[in-house]
C-alpha positions as CSV (number, residue, x, y, z in Angstrom):
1,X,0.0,0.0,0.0
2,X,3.0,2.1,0.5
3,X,4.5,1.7,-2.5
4,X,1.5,2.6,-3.9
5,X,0.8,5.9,-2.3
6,X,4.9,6.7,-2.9
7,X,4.1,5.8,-7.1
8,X,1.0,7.7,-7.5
9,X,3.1,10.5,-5.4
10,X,5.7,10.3,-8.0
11,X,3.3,10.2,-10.9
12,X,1.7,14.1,-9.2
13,X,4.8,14.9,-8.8
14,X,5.9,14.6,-12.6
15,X,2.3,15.4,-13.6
16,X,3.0,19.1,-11.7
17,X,6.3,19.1,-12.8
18,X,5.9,18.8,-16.7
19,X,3.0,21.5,-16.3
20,X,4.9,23.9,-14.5
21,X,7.5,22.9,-17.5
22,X,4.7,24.0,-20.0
23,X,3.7,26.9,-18.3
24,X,7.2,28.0,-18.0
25,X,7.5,27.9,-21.4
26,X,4.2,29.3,-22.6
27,X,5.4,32.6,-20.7
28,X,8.6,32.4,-22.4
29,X,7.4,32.0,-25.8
30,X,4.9,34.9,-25.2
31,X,7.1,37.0,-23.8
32,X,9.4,36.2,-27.2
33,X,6.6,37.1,-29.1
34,X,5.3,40.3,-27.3
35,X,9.5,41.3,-27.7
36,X,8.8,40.6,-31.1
37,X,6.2,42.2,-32.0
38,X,7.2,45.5,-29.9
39,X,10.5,45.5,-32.2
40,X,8.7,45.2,-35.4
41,X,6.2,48.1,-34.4
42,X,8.9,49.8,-33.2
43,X,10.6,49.4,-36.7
44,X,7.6,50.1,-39.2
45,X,5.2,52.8,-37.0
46,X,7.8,54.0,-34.1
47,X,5.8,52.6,-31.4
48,X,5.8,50.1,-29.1
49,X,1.6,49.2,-28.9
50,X,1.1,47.1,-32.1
51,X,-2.7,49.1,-31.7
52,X,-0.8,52.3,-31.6
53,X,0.8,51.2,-34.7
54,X,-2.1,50.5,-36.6
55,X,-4.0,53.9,-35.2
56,X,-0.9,55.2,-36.8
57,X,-1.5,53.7,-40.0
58,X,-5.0,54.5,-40.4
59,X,-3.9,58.0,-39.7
60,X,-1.0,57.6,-42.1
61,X,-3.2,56.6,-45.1
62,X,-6.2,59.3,-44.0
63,X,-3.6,62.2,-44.9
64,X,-1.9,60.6,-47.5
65,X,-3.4,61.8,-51.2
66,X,-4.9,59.5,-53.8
67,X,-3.1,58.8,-56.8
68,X,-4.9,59.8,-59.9
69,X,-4.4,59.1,-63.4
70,X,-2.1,61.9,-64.9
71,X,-2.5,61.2,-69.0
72,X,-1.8,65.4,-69.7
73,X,0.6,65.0,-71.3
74,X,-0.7,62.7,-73.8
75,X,-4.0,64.0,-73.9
76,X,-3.3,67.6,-74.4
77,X,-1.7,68.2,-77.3
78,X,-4.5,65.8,-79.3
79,X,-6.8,68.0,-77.3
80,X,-5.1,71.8,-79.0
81,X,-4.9,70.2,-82.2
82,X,-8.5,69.6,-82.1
83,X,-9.3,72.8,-80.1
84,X,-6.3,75.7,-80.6
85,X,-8.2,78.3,-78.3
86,X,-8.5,75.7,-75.6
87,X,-6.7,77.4,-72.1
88,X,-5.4,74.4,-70.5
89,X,-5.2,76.3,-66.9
90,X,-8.9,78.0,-67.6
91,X,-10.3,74.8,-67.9
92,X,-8.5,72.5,-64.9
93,X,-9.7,75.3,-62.6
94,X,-13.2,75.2,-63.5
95,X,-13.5,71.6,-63.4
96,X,-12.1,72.0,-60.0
97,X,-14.5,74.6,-59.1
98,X,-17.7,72.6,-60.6
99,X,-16.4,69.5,-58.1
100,X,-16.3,71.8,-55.2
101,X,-20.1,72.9,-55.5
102,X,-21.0,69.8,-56.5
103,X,-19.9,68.7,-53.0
104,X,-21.4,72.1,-51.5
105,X,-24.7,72.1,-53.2
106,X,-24.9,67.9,-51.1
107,X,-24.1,69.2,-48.1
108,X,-26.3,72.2,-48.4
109,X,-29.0,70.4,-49.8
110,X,-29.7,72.7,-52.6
111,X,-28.5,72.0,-56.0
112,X,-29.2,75.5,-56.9
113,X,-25.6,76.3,-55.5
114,X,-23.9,74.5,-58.3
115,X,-23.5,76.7,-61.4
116,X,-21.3,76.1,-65.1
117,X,-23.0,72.3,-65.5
118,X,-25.2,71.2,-67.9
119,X,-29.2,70.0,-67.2
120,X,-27.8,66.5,-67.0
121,X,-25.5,67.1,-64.0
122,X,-28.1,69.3,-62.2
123,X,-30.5,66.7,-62.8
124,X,-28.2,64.2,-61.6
125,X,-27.1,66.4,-58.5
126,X,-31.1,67.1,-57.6
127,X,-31.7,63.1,-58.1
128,X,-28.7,62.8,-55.3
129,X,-30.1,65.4,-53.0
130,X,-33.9,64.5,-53.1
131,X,-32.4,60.5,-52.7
132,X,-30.7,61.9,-49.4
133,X,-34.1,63.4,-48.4
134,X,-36.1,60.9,-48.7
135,X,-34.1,58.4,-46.5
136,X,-34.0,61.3,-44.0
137,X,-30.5,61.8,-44.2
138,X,-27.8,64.3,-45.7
139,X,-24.2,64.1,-46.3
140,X,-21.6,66.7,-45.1
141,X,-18.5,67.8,-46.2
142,X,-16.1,69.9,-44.5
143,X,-12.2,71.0,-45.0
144,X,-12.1,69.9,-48.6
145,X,-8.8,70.1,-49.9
146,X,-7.9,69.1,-53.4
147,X,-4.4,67.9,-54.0
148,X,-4.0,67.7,-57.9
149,X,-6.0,67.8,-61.0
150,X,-5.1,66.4,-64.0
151,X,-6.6,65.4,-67.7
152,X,-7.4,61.3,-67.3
153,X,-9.2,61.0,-70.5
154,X,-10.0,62.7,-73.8
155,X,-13.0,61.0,-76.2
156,X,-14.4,62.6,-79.2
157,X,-17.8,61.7,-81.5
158,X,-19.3,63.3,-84.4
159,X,-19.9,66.6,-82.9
160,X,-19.3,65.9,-79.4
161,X,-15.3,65.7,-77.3
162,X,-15.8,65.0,-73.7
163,X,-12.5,65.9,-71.9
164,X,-12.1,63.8,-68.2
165,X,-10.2,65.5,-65.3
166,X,-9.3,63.2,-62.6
167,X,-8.7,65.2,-59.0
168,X,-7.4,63.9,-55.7
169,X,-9.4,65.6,-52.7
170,X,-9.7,65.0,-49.4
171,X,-12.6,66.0,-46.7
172,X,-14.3,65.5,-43.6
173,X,-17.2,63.5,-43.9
174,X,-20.7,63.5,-42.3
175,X,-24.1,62.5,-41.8
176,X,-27.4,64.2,-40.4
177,X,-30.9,63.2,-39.6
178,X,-33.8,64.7,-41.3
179,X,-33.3,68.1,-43.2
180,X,-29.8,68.2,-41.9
181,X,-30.6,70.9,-39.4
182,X,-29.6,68.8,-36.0
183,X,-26.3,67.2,-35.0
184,X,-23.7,65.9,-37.8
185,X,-21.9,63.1,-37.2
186,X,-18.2,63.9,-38.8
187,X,-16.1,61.6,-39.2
188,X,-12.7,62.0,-36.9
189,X,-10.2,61.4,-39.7
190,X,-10.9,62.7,-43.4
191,X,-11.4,60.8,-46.4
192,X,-9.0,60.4,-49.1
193,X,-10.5,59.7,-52.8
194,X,-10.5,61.0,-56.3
195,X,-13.6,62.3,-58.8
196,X,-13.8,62.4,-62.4
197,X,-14.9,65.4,-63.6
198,X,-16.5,65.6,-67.4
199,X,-16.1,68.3,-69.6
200,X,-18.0,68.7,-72.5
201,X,-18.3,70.1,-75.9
202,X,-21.0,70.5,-78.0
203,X,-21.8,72.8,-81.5
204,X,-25.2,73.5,-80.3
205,X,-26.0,73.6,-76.8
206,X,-29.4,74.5,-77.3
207,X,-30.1,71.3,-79.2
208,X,-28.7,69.1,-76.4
209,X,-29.7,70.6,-73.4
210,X,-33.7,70.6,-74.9
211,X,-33.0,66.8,-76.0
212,X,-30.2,65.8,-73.5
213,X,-28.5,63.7,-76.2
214,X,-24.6,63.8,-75.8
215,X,-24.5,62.2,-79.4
216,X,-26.7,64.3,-81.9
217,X,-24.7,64.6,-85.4
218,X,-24.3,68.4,-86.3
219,X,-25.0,68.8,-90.3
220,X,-23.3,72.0,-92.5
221,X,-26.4,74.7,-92.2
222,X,-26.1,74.9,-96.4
223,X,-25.8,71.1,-97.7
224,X,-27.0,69.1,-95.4
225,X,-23.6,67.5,-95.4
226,X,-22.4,66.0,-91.6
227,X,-20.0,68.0,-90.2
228,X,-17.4,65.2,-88.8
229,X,-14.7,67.0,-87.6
230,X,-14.9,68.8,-84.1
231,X,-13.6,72.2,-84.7
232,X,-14.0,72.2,-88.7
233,X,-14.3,76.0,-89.9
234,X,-15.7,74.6,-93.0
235,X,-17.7,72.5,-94.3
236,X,-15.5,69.8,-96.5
237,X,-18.1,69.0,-98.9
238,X,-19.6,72.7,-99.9
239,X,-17.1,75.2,-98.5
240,X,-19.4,77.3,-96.4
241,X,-18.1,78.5,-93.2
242,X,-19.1,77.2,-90.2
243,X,-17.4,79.3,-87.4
244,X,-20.0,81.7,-86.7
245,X,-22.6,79.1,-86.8
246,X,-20.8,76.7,-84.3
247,X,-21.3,78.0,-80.5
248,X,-18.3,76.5,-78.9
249,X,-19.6,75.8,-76.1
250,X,-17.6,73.6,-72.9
251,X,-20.0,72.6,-70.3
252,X,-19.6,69.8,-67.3
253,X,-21.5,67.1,-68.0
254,X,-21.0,64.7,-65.0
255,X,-19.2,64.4,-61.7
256,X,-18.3,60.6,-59.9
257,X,-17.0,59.7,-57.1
258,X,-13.8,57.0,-58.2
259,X,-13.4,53.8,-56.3
């Protein structure tokens, strides 16, 4: 009976021992890993809380600008060819302008604040607003900022060119109840992201803002004949001029958010 109380007593006695063992090195290994891990923070965000280090990043990526697709210098000269009066600076600035209101007239709820766009855009823009209003909700923007604009894409029609700048922006972004009159909810960090911006051109911009058709063919006002080229100052088939008759008009034809 002895020798069995001594066994089992050795047997606990290992049991305890080889746990103690594991524990032992379960707190070694973690503290090798916490070591670890404080190092590697230490190395990529200059701080020792791997959370701190990740706060960091979020807040390393909220002020750090989208990168947006820069084709100018392609794009442009196609673009003077086509159109030698076009002013380059003129134009970037006003697209840039047109995205600014865009953004005001949503967080003001009143697309009456968005001027130089054509009626599809202001359609669009009251479609967005009286959307927001009827879930009872309205987006803010505050602080925006926009880093760089360039030209991202130049397509041409019969009769139509529609010229894309691309801008990186940031703001702070928020929600409302209702009519937006109470509390907003802004965000803490802002929001980095890109539009497009479209710039259009059109012969006729009565015809197309009373039909809204981007692609209507313009036709020389003496033969009939199609007028294919953008920018023609006569017609190829008859002669007759057509400078006075085109209305060179540039108008903004869309804003969008790129993802």
């Amino acid at each position: 009976m002895a020798e069995l109380m001594d066994s089992i007593s050795g047997h606990a006695a290992a049991v305890l021992l080889l746990l103690l063992s594991m524990a032992a090195a379960v707190w070694i290994a973690v503290r090798i890993i916490k070591r670890k891990v404080r190092t590697f923070s230490r190395l990529v965000w200059g701080t020792d809380s791997l959370s701190g280090g990740v706060e960091k990043m979020r807040a390393d990526y909220a002020i750090t600008p989208k990168s947006v697709s820069a084709m100018t210098s392609l794009y442009l000269p196609k673009i003077n060819a086509d159109f030698p009066e076009f002013k380059y600076d003129e134009m970037k600035k006003r697209a840039e302008n047109v995205l600014l209101y865009y953004l005001m007239a949503i967080d003001q709820g009143q697309a009456g604040v968005l001027r130089d766009a054509n009626r599809r855009l202001k359609d669009k823009l009251q479609a967005v607003i009286s959307m927001q209003k009827t879930a009872g909700r309205r987006e803010h923007f505050q602080s925006v900022k926009i880093h760089r604009t360039e030209i991202s894409a130049y397509r041409k029609s019969q009769g139509r060119c529609i010229i894309t700048f691309q801008s990186a922006l940031q703001y702070i972004h928020g929600v409302s109840e209702g009519d937006g009159s109470g509390d907003v909810q802004m965000d803490r960090l802002p929001t980095q992201t890109k539009y497009d911006v479209d710039l259009v051109y059109i012969q006729d911009e009565r015809i197309v803002e009373d039909e809204r058709d981007y692609g209507l063919g313009l036709n020389c006002p003496n033969c009939g004949a199609p007028i294919a080229a953008l920018g023609a100052k006569v017609c190829e088939y008859c002669g007759t001029p057509v400078v006075e008759w085109n209305l060179y008009v540039w108008t903004f034809g869309d804003v969008r958010e790129v993802k």
